[in-house]
BAFI-3210 file (N, C-alpha, C; in Angstrom, 3 decimals, decimal comma, padded with zeros to 6 digits):
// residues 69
n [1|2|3|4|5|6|7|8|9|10|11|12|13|14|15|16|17|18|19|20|21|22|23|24|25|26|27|28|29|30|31|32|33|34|35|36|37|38|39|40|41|42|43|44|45|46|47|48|49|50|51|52|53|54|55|56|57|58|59|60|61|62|63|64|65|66|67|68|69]
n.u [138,988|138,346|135,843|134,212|134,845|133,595|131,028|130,777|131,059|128,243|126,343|126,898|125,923|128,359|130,272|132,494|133,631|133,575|134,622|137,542|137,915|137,850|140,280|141,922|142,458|142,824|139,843|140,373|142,673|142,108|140,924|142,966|143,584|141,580|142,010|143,970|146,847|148,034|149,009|146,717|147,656|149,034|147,848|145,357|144,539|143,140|141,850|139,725|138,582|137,177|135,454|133,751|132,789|134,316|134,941|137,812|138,409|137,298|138,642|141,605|140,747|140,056|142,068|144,306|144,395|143,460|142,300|139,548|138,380]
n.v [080,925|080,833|079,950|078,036|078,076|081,127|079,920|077,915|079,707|081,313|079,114|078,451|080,848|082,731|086,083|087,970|089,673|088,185|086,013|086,837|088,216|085,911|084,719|086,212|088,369|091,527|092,597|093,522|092,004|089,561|089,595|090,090|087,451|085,598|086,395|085,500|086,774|086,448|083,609|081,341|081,186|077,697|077,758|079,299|078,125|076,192|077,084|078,024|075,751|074,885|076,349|076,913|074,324|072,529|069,651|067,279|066,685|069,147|071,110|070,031|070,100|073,324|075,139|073,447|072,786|070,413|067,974|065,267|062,110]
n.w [-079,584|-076,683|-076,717|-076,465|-073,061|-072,379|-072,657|-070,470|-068,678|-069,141|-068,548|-066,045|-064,814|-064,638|-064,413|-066,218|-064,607|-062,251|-063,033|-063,087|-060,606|-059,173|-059,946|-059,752|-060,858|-063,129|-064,786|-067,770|-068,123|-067,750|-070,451|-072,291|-071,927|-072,762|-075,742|-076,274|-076,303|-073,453|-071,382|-069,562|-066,277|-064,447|-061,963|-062,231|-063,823|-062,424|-060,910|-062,272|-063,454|-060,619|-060,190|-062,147|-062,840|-064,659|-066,606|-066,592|-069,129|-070,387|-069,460|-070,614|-073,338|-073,602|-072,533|-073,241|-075,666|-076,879|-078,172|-076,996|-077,490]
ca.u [139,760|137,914|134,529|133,634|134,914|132,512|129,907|130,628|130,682|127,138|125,645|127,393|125,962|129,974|130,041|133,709|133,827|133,455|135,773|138,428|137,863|138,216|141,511|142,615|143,587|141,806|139,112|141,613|144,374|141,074|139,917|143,955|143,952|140,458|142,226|145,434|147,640|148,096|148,281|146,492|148,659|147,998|146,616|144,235|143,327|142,567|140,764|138,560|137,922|136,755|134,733|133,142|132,722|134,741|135,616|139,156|138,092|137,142|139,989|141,936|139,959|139,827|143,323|145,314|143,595|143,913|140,620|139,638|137,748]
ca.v [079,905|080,018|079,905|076,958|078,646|081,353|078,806|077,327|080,801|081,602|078,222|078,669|082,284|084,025|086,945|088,204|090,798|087,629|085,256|088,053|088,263|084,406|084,625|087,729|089,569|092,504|091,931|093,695|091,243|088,286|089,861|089,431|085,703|085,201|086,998|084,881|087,692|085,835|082,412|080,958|080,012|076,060|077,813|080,087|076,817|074,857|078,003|078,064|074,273|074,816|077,877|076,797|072,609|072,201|068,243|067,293|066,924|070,363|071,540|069,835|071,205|074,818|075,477|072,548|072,531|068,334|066,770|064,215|061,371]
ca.w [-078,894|-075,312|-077,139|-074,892|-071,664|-072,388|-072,734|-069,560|-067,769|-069,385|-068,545|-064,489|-064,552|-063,988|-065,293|-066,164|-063,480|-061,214|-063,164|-062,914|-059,169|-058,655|-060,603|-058,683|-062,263|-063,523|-066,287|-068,917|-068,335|-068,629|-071,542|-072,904|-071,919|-073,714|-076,841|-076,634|-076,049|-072,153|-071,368|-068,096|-065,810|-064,134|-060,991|-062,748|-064,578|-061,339|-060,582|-063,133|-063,114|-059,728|-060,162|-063,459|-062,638|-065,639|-065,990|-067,107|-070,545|-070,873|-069,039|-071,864|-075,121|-073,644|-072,010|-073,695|-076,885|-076,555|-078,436|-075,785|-077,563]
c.u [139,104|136,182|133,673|133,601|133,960|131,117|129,568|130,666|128,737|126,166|126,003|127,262|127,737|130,031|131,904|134,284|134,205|134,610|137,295|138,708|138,717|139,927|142,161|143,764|142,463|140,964|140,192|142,256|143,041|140,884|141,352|144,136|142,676|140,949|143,862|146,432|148,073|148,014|147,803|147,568|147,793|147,376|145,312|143,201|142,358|141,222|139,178|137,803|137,142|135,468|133,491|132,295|133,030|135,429|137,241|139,180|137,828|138,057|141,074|141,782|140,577|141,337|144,607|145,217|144,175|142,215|140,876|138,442|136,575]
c.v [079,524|080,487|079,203|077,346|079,504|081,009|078,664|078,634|081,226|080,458|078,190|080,066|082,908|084,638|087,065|088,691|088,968|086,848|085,701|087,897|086,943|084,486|085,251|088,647|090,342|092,029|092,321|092,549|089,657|088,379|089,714|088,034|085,137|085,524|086,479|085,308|087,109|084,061|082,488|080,576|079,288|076,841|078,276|078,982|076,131|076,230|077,749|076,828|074,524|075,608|077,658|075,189|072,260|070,694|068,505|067,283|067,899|071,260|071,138|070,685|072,330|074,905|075,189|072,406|071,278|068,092|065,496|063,084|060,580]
c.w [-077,556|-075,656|-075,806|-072,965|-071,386|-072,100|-071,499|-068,538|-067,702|-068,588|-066,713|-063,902|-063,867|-065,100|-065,897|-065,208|-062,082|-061,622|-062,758|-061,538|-058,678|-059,136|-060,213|-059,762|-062,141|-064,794|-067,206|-068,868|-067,974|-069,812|-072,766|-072,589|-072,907|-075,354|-076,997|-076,621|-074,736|-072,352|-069,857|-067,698|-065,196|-062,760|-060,998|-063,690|-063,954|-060,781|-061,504|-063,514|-062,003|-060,123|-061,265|-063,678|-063,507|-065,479|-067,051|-069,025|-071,224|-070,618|-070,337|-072,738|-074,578|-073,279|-073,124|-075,390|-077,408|-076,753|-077,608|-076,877|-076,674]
res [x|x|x|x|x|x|x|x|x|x|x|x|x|x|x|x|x|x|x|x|x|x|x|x|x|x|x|x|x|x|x|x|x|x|x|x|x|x|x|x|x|x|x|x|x|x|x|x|x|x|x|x|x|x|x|x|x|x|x|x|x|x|x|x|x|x|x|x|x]
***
């Protein structure tokens, strides 16, 4: 499900340890939002937009799972 988020961590060198940080959770309780067990909440979204330069369109797909044409 956050295949793409991955992506966009790999391609913005953040590791998890760092995404985690930015988000101010522990990796565990990332590693349950990556595994759908969690949802983001919208500040951890705006976080990770920020953090990641994710545009609104990807914000969409990954979070919202909303195909953006």
């Amino acid at each position: 499900m956050f295949n793409k988020l991955r992506s966009k961590m790999v391609e913005q060198s953040c590791s998890t340890k760092e995404l985690a940080q930015v988000l101010g959770i522990s990796q565990s309780t990332l590693s349950r939002r990556f595994n759908g067990k969690h949802t983001f909440t919208i500040i951890e979204v705006g976080k990770c937009k920020e953090r990641l330069a994710l545009t609104d369109t990807e914000v969409s797909e990954i979070f919202f799972n909303v195909k953006v044409s």
